[in-house]
C-alpha positions in Angstrom: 107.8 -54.8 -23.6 105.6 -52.3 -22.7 106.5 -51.7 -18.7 110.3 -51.8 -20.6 108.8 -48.6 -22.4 107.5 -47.2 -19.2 110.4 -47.3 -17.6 112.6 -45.8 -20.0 109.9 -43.1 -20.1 109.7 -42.6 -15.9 109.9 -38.9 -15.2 110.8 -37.1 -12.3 107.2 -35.5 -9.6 108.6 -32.0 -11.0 107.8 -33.3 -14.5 104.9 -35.1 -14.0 103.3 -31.9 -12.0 104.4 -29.6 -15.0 102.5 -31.6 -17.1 99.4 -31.3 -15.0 100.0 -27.6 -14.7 100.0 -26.5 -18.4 97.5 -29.2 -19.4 95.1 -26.9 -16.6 96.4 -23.3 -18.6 95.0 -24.9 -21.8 98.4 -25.9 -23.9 97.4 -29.1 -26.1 99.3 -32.1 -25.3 101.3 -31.7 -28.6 103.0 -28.2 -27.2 103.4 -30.0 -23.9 105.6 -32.7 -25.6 107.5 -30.2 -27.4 108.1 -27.9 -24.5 109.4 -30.6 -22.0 110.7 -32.4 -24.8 109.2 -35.5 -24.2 106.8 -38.0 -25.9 102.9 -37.4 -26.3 102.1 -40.5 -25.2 104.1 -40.2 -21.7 101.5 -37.0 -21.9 98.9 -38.5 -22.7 99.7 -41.2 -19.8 100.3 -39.1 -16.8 97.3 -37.2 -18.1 95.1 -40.1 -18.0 96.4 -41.8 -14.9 97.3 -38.3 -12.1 98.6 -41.0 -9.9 101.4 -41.6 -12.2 104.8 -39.9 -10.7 102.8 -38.5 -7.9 105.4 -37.5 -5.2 107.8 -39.8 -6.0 110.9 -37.3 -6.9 113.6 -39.0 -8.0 117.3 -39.4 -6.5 119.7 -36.6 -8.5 122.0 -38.6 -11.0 125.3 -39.2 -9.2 128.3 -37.4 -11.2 132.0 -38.1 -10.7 132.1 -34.6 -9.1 130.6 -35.2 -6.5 133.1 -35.8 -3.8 135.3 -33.5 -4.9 132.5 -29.9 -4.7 133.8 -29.1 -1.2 137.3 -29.2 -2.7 136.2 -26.5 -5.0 134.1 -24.5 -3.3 137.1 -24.3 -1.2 139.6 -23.3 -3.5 137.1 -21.0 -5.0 136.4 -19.1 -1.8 140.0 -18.8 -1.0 141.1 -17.2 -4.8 138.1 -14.3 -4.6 138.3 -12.1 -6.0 140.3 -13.6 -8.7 139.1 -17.1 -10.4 141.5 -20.2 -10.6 141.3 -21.6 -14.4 139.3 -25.0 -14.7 142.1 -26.2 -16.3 144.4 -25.6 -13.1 141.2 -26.8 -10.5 141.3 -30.2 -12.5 145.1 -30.9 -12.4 144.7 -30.4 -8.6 141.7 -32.7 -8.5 143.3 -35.7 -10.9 146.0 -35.4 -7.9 143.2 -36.1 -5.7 142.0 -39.1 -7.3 139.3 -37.2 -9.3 138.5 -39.6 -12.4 135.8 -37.3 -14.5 137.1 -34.8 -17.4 137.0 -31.1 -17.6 133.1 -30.6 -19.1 131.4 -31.4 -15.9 134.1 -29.5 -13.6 133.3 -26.8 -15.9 129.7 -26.8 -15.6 129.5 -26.9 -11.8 132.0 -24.0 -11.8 130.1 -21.7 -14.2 127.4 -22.0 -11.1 130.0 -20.5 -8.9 131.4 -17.2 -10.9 130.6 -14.2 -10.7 128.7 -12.7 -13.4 129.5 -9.4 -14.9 126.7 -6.2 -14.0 124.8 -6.5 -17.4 122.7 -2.9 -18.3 119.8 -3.4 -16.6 116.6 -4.3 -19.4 113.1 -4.0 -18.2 111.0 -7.0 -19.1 106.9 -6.3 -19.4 105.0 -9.3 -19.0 101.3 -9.9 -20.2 98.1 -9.8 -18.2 98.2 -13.0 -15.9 101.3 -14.2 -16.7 103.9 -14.0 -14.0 103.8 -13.1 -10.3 107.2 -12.2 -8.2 106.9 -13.4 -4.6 110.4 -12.6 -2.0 110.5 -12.4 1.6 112.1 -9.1 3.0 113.5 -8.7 6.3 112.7 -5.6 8.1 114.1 -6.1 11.7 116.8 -9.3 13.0 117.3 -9.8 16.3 115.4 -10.5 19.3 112.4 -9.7 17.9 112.8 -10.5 14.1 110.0 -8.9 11.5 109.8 -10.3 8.0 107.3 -9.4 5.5 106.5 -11.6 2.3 105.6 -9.5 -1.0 104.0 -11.1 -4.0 103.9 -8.6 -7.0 101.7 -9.1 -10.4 104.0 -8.7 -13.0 101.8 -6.5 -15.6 99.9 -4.3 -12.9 102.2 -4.2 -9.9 99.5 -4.9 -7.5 101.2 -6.0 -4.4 100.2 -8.4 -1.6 102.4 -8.4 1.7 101.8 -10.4 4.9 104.3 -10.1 8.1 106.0 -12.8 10.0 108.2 -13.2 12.8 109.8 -16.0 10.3 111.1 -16.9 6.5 109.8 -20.5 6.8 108.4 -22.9 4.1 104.7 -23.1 6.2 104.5 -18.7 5.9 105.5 -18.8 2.4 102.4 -21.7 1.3 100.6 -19.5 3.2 101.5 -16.2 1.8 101.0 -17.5 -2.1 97.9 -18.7 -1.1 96.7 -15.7 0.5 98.1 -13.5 -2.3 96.1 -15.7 -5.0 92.6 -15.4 -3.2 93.2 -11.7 -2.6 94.0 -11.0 -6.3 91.3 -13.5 -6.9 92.8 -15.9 -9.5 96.5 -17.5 -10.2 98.9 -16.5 -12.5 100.6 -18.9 -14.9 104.2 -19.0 -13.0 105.6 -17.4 -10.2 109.2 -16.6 -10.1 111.3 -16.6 -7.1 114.7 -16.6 -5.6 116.9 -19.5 -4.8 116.0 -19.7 -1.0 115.5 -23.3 0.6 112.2 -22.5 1.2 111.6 -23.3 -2.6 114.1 -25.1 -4.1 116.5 -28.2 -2.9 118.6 -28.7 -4.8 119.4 -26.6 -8.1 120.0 -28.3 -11.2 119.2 -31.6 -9.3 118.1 -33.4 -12.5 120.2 -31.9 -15.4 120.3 -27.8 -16.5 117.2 -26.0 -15.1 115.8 -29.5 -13.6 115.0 -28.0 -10.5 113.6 -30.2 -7.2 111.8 -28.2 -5.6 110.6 -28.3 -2.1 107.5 -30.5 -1.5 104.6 -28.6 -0.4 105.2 -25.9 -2.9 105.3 -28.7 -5.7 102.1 -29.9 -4.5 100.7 -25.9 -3.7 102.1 -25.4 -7.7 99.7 -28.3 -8.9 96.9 -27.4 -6.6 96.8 -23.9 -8.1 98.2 -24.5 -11.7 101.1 -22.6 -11.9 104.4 -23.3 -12.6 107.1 -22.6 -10.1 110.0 -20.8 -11.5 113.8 -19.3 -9.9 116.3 -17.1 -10.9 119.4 -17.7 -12.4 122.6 -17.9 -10.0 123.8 -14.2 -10.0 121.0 -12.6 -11.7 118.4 -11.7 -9.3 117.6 -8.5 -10.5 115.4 -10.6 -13.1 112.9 -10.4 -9.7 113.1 -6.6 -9.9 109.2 -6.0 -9.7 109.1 -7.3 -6.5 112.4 -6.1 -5.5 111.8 -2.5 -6.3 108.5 -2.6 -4.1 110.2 -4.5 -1.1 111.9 -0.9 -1.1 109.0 1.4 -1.6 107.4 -0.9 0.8 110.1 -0.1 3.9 110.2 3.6 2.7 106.2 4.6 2.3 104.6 2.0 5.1 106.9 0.6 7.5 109.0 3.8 8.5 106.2 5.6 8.8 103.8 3.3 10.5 106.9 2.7 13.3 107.2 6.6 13.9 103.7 7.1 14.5 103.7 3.8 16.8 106.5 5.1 18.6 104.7 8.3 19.2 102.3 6.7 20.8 104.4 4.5 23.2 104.1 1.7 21.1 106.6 -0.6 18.6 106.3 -1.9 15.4 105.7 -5.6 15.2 103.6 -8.4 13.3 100.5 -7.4 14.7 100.6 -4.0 14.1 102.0 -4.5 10.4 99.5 -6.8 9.3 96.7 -4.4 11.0 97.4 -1.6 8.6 98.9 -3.5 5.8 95.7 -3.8 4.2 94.6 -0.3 4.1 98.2 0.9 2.5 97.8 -1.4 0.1 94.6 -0.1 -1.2 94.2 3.2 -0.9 98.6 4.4 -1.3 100.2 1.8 -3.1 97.5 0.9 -5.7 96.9 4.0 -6.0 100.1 5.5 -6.7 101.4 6.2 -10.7 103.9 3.2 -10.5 106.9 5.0 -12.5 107.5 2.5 -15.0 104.0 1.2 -16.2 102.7 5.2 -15.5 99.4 4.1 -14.6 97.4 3.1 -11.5 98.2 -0.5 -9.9 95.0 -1.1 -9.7 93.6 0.3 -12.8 96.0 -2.4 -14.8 94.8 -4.8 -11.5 91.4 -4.9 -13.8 92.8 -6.4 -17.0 94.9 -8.5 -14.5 92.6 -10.3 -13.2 90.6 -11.2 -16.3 93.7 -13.2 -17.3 94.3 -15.1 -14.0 93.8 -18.7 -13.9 90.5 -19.3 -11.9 91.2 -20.2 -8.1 90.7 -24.1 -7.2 86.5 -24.3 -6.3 87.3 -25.0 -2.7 89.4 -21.4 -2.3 86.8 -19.5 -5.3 84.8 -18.6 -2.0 87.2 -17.6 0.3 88.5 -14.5 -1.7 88.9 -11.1 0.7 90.1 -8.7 -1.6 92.3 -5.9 -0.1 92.5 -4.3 -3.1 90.1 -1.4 -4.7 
C-alpha cells in the first residue's frame, strides 16, 4: 500500500530539485508543500532520501494535440498578421481526424499570439533575490563574438564574459563565474526561453518547465531556482536587457575603435582582457538611472543577502568588482 502511495506521489527531477533548492534558502517544509502544492510528507521524503527523483525527468504527458501542432503552427504562420479563431482551427482539425475538444487547442494557441505592448512597469526586487543572465551577440559571421551578462537585480552589478559561442557549456560556465565574482548566489535567476535552458516549455503542465540538464543540476548545486520568461514578454528581463545596450555603447564600441587604431580587431581575447577593469571602475561606478545610486554601493547590501557559495567554490572567489 505504501509503494502504491509512492507512486501516486512520484514527481518530476525539476520538482524534486525545487524542493532541495528552497529547503537550502531556509523555507520550512510546510511553505514548501504549499508552494508546489504538494504533500509534506513527499517533502519530507525527498528531503530525507536526495537520491529520490534524482535525474530521472519524466516523459511530458502525451495530449491529443499532439500530431496535429505542425498543422497549426502552419496555419498560424500563414494568417499573420491576422489570427484564425480556435473555433475555425478546430473545425479544420476534426476534418483531419483530430479527436480532442477546443480547451486544449486553446491553450497551445494562447502560446502562439501575439501579445499586446503593455506600459512598461518597473519591478524592484530585494537584496539577493533575483539575478538576469542573457547572452548578446555583438558580431555574426566569420568570426562570431557573443558576450554573456548576468545582472543583480537590486544593485545592477553586472558580470559579462565573451565567447565565440551561445552554447549550454559557456552559459554553466558564465553563472558560475558570475556567482563567485559577486561572491554568493541569488535565490533565482531569470532567463529567456533559449535551448540552452529550457527543453521543452510547459513540458509538464502550465509553468512545468524541463529544463536542460546541467543547468538543473548547476540550479541544485548552487540553490537557486531557475526561472524564464513568459512567451512574448521578455521585457520582464529588462535589467539585463537595458545593460546589454549600455554594454555595446560604453565598452565594446569604444574598446574596437582604439583596437583599430592600433592595427588590431576586437575579439574574445581582447574583450575579456579589459572586461574586468570596465566593469569596475565605469559601470559600477556609474549613477544607474533608475536606482540613482552607485552599482556598487547597492553591490554592498547585495551581497549580504546572497546565498553562500557551495564550500568547494567559497575559495575560488576573484572579485572584479570594487
Amino acid at each position: 500500500m505504501m509503494a502504491a502511495f509512492w507512486a501516486a506521489e512520484m514527481m518530476t527531477q525539476e520538482q524534486a530539485v525545487e524542493i532541495r533548492v528552497l529547503a537550502r534558502q531556509g523555507q520550512s517544509k510546510k511553505a514548501i508543500a504549499r508552494q508546489l502544492g504538494v504533500s509534506i510528507n513527499m517533502v519530507r521524503r525527498y528531503l530525507r532520501e536526495p537520491q529520490a527523483g534524482q535525474y530521472k525527468a519524466r516523459s511530458p504527458r502525451p495530449q491529443k494535440l499532439d500530431p496535429y501542432r505542425e498543422y497549426v503552427d502552419e496555419r498560424v504562420a500563414a494568417a499573420r498578421p491576422r489570427w484564425i479563431p480556435a473555433t475555425v482551427l478546430l473545425r479544420e482539425l476534426r476534418e483531419r481526424g483530430y479527436p480532442g475538444g477546443i480547451s486544449q487547442l486553446k491553450a497551445y494557441l494562447w502560446r502562439l499570439k501575439p501579445r499586446r505592448e503593455d506600459p512598461v512597469v518597473r519591478f524592484e526586487t530585494a537584496p539577493g533575490e533575483q539575478m538576469q543572465a542573457d547572452f548578446t551577440t555583438v558580431r555574426r559571421g566569420r568570426e562570431p563574438l557573443k558576450a554573456f551578462v548576468a545582472t543583480l537585480g537590486y544593485s545592477r552589478a553586472s558580470y559579462v564574459r565573451f565567447s565565440a559561442e551561445e552554447t549550454s557549456a559557456t552559459l554553466l560556465r558564465g553563472l558560475e563565474e558570475a556567482f563567485e565574482t559577486f561572491g554568493g548566489v541569488p535565490r533565482e535567476v531569470l532567463f529567456d526561453n533559449a535551448t540552452t535552458v529550457i527543453i521543452d516549455r510547459d513540458a509538464y503542465g502550465a509553468g512545468e518547465h524541463r529544463w536542460h540538464q546541467g543547468l538543473l543540476e548547476l540550479a541544485e548545486r548552487y540553490g537557486f531556482r531557475p526561472r524564464v520568461c513568459r512567451p512574448y514578454r521578455a521585457r520582464t528581463k529588462g535589467k539585463v536587457e537595458r545593460f546589454n545596450g549600455y554594454l555595446k555603447g560604453s565598452f565594446l564600441t569604444p574598446l574596437a575603435a582604439t583596437l583599430k587604431t592600433a592595427g588590431l580587431k576586437l575579439d574574445v581575447d581582447s574583450a575579456n582582457a579589459h572586461i574586468g577593469r570596465w566593469l569596475a571602475e565605469v559601470a559600477h561606478q556609474r549613477v544607474h538611472g533608475t536606482t540613482g545610486e552607485l552599482p556598487s554601493v547597492r553591490l554592498v547590501a547585495e551581497r549580504e543577502a546572497l546565498l553562500p557559495l557551495p564550500a568547494r567554490s567559497a575559495t575560488s572567489v576573484s572579485s572584479v568588482i570594487q
